[in-house]
Structures are given as C-alpha cells and as structure tokens.
N, C-alpha and C positions, 0 to 999 in steps of 0.2 A: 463513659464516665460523665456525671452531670453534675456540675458545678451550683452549687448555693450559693445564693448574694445575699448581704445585708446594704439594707437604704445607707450612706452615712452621707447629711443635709440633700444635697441633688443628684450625686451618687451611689450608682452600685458597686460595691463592692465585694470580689468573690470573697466567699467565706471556707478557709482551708488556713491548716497549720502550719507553719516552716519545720524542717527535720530539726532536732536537737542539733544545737551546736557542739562540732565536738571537741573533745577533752584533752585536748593538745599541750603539755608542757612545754618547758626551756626547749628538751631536744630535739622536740617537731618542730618548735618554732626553727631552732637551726637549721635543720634538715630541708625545712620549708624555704629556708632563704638560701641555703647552699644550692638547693635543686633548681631556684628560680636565677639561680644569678650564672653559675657556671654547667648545669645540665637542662638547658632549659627544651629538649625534646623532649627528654623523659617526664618532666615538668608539666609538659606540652598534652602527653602522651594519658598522664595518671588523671589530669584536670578534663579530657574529653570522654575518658573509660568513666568518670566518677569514683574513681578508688585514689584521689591523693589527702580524701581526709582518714581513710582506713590507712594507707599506707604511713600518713605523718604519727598515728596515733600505736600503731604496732611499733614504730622505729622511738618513739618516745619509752613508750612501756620498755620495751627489751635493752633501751639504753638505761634507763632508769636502776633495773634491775644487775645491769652488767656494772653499770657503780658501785651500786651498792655489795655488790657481792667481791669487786676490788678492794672497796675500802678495808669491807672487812678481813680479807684476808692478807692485804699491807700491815694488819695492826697486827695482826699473830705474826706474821713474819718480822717483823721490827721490833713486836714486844712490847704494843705501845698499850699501857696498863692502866687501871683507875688509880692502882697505884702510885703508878709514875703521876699520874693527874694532881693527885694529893698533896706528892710528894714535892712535887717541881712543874708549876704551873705553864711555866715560859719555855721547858724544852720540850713536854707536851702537846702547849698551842704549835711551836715548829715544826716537830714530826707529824703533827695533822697536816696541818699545811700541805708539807711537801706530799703527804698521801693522798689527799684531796686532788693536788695538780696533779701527781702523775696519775691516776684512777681517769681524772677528767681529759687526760692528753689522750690517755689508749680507748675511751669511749668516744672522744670525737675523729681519731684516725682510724679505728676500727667502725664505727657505723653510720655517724652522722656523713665524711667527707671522704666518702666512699662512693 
C-alpha cells in the first residue's frame, strides 16, 4: 500500500481519510461506560478485535428499538389514550412517566448491564 503526502508549510503530511465516526446513542454511550468500568476484559477484548464500535452501535439500535416497542405496548396495556391526554393532562403526563421508567429499567437490565 503506498501512501500520498501533502506539503503542509515544512511538512509532509500523509494524505488518507479517518473511518466515519460512528453513530452511537445514549445506550452505547452506556454500555460503553458499563463495559469500561465493571467488564473491562471484554472491553479490553472488543477494543484489540476492533469490533467495540459495531458492538456499542448494535447494542444501541436493539436497545433503542426494545423501548420503543415497551413503551408502546405499556400504553395499550394501561390504556393510556389521546383521549385521556385531552381529557386529563396531569394523569397522562404520570402514566408516561411511570411507562417511560419501567420500559428504561427493563432495557438497561436486560441489555445494556448485562
């Protein structure tokens, strides 16, 4: 492989691109800091393979997706309506709430701190 320079003032400088940075959410970032603080061979492990930016960016997506598909099935199971939204503003915002935390309790003890 033959590397191109550009002059830049008295140096050479090779001329090549850095990979795209990747597209890591809240839960990678999580996962990234659980992995570095309490697993850190695995840690150790994904960072010498180069697979701990595929790895944070799949555990993002599938977390992402596993919310979202909590959230919504807390709201048919509780009933929680535009209706109700309409209706009663303040026992709406509460029933999010509490569906928001428990969706975010079972997606970070099921994936991220695992």
């Amino acid at each position: 492989m033959k590397l191109e320079y550009r002059k830049c003032g008295d140096y050479l400088i090779p001329d090549f691109e850095l990979p795209p940075k990747p597209a890591i959410g809240k839960y990678g970032k999580m996962r990234h800091s659980y992995l570095r603080k309490h697993k850190e061979p695995l840690f150790t492990a994904l960072m010498m393979q180069d697979k701990l930016n595929s790895h944070l960016e799949e555990i993002d997506k599938s977390a992402q997706e596993m919310y979202d598909c909590l959230v919504n099935r807390l709201k048919e199971q509780y009933g929680i309506t535009e209706k109700l939204k309409a209706e009663n503003q303040l026992v709406w915002v509460h029933m999010m709430n509490e569906i928001h935390q428990i969706a975010e309790d079972i997606v970070l003890t099921g994936l991220i701190y695992k």
